[in-house]
Every structure is written in structure tokens, then in C-alpha cells.
N, C-alpha and C positions, 0 to 999 in steps of 0.2 A: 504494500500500500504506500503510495506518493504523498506526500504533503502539498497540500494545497495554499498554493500562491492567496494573500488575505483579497478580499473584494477591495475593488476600485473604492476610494472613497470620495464623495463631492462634496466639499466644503458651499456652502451658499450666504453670503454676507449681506445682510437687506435691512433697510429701513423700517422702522416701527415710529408710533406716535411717542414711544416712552425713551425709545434711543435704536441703536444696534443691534441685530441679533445674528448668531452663526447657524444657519440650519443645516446638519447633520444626520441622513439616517432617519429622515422624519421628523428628527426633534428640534426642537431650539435649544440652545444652547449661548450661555454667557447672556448681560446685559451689560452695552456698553452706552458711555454718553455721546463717544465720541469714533467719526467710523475708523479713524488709524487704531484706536485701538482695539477694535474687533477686527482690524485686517492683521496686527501683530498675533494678537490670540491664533487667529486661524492659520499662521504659518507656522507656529509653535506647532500644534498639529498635524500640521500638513508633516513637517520635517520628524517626530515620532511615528508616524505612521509611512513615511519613506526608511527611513531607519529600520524597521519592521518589514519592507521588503513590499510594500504597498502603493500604488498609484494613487495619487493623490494631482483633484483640480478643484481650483477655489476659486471660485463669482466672486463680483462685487457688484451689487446695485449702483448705479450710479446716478448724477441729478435729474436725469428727464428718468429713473426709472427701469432702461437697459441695465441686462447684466453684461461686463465685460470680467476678461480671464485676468488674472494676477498669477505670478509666478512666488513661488515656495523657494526658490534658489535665494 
């Protein structure tokens, strides 16, 4: 029996009325006030779960709304 490679994970960083949030998996995750600091949160993430041998891609909402890609590097 092989070891399976961990699933892709998507990071999604989006706006709220109360602040920031990371959605992961479904879930939300972290409240932030401010969006740099849920883009740091989520490469914190991103880079333990590359470490773990995982593909990892992270959205960011952005002012009109679009999500664009951000890099983990």
C-alpha cells in the first residue's frame, strides 16, 4: 500500500462586514481587521502544508470583488 500524496488545499481570503476571513475546507477560519494580515496568516499555511508535501493556492478578494492568485513563495 502507497501513501497518498495530502489533497490540494485552496486557501480563499475574502471580505466580510466585520473584517477578513481565510476560507479553508469549507470553513472560515481566522478574523482579521486588516487584509495583509489574513494574506500573512494564509501563507503561514500555505508554506506548512507545502512542507507536508501539499499543493497549496491562495485567492484574494480584491476591491471590485475578483479573486486574484497570490503566491506562498
Amino acid at each position: 500500500m502507497s501513501a497518498s500524496a495530502p489533497e490540494p488545499l485552496c486557501l480563499t481570503i475574502v471580505h466580510f462586514p466585520d473584517g477578513w476571513r481565510i476560507l479553508a475546507n469549507k470553513e472560515r477560519w481566522g478574523r482579521f481587521k486588516y487584509r495583509v494580515d489574513a494574506e500573512e496568516a494564509a501563507i503561514r499555511l500555505a508554506r506548512k502544508a507545502q512542507e507536508a508535501g501539499g499543493q497549496v493556492t491562495i485567492w484574494v478578494q480584491d476591491l471590485s470583488g475578483r479573486l486574484e492568485g497570490i503566491s506562498a513563495a
